[in-house]
N, C-alpha and C positions, 0 to 999 in steps of 0.2 A: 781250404776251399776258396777264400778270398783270392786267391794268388793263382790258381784254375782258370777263375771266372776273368782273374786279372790279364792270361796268358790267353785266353778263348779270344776274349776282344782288340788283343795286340793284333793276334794271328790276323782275326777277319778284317782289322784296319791297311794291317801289309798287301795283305790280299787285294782289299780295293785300290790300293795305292799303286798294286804293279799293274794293275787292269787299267787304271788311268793311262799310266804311261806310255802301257804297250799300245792303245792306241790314240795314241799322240796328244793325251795332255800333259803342260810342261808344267804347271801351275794348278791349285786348286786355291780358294778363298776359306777365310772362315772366321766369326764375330769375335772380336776380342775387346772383353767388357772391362772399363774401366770406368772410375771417378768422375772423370768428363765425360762421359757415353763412351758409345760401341766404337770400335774402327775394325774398318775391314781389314786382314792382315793374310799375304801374300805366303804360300807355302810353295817352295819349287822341291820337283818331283825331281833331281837331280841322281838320285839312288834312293828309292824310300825303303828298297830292306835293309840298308845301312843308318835307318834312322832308329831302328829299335836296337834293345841290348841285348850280349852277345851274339853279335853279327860280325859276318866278316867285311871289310871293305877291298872292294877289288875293281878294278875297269874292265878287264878282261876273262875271258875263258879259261885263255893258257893263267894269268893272275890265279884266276878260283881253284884250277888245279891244283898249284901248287899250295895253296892253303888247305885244303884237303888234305894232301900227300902231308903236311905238318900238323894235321889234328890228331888232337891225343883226347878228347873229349870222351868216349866209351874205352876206358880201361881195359875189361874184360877183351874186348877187339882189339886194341893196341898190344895188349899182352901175345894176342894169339895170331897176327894177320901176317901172313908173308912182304904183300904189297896193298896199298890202297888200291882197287879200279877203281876209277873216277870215270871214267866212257870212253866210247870211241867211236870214228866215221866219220862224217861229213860233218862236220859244225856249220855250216848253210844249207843243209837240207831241211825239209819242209816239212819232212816225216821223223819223230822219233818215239822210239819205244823206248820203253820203261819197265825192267822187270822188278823183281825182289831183292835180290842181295848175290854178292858173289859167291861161289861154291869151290871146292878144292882145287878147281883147275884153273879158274881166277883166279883166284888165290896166290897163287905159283905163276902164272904168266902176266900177273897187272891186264887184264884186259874182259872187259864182260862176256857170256855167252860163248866160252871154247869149249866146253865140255861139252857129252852127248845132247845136254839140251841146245850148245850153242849150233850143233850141228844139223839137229832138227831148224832152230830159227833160219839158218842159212838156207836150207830147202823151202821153208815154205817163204820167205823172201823169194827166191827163184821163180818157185809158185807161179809166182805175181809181175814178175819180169824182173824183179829188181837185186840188185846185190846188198852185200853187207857194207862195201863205200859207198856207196849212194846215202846211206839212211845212218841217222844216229842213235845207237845205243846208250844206257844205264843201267843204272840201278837205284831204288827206294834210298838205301846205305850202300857204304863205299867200302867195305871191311868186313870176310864172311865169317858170320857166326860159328860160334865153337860146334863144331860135329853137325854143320848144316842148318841148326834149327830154325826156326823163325824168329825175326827181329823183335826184338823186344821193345816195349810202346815210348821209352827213353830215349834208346839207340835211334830210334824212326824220327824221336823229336832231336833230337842231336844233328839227325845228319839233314833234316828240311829244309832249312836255310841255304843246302847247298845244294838239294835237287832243285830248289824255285828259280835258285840262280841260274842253276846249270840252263833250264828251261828257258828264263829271260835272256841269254846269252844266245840258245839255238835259233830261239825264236821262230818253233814250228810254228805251221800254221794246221797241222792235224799229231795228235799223240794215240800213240797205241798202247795202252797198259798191259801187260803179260801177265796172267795171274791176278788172284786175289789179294795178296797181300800187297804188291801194287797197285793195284783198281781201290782198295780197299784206304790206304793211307792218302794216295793222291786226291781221290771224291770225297774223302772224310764220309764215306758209307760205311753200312752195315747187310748192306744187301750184297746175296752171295752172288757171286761170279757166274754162279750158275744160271741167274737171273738176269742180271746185267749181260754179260758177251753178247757181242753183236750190235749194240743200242748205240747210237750217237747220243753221247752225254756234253756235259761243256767244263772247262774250267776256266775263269776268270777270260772266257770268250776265244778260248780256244776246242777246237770239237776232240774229243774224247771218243775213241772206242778200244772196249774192251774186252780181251779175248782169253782163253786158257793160256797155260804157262807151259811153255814147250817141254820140260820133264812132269807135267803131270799127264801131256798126250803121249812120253813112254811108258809111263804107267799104265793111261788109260787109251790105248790104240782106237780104240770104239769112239770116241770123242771127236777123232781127227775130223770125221764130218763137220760138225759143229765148227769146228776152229776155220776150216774150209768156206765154210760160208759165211763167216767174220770177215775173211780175208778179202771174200769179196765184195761185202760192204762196204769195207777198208776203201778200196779200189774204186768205190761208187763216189762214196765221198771227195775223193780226190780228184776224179774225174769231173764231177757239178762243178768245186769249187774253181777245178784249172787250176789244182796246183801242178808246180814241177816240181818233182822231186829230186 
């Protein structure tokens, strides 16, 4: 329990640490008590998720990639994964989603979202005017679960360090979650998808929207409204803030 509560407070420390960064403190202060009094002692934000342990150190995107492509961290996925997907698309777009995990067709082509669900995302990107190179793709984990299932709460702490980076490297300035188990691990919620979609949420001062996960709208056809009118929130959003995408 010690070691939870120990791992709870690392996380939300990191947390604050890249939200400094991201925008633009180099430097934080903080009392350091000694014998002779306090002295103020100088912390630089140089990489703060490389300040905690087991973390990767890396300068770059292509770097993170390829330490992903060598992680062996979840067995049970090393055991079973064709290829890591690690993402793809524009690395200076302003827009990225984020889904779940990769599926058999991932799997087999290293690349997120080719399956029928990648081909629904592709349409309703279109939707919206945009392509699939404009905008950046992921995933929660980078290595698909045996027979599809959902990530298990390890494999999700396993791979975070490398979705946070992936994110501080893209450096949107708006994130679209796909699904629940994406909306789900990223906002550290418990609130279902079904509640959330559509809402402008934040994360560490980035705006969050959350919408269905493009194979639960081949499941559920009747949905696609709903996801439709995300899309255009999506769109509103980015339009106030003047981003380019």
């Amino acid at each position: 329990m010690r070691n939870d509560i120990l791992n709870d407070i690392i996380q939300q420390v990191r947390y604050h640490l890249v939200s400094l960064k991201r925008n633009g403190t180099s430097s934080v202060f903080f009392e350091e008590y000694r014998n002779d009094g306090a002295q103020t002692v100088p912390f630089i934000l140089e990489n703060p998720l490389s300040q905690t342990e087991n973390t990767c150190s890396v300068s770059s995107l292509e770097e993170l990639a390829l330490s992903v492509h060598n992680c062996s961290r979840c067995e049970e996925l090393v055991k079973n994964r064709t290829h890591v997907v690690f993402g793809s698309g524009n690395k200076h777009s302003r827009l990225m989603f984020i889904g779940e995990a990769p599926g058999h067709d991932e799997d087999i082509q290293g690349l997120p979202f080719v399956g029928n669900a990648g081909r629904l995302l592709t349409k309703m990107l279109a939707a919206i005017g945009l392509s699939r190179e404009e905008v950046y793709i992921a995933n929660v984990i980078k290595c698909r679960p045996p027979e599809n299932r959902n990530p298990l709460p390890d494999e999700v702490q396993n791979c975070a360090e490398f979705l946070h980076q992936q994110i501080e490297y893209i450096n949107p300035e708006i994130i679209c979650t796909l699904g629940s188990v994406a909306t789900r691990n990223l906002l550290q919620t418990e609130t279902p998808i079904t509640q959330l979609h559509g809402q402008r949420l934040n994360w560490h001062g980035i705006p969050v929207l959350p919408t269905f996960h493009p194979s639960y709208l081949l499941r559920s056809p009747h949905m696609k409204k709903e996801a439709w009118r995300d899309l255009i929130t999506l769109m509103r959003i980015i339009s106030e803030q003047a981003i380019v995408v």
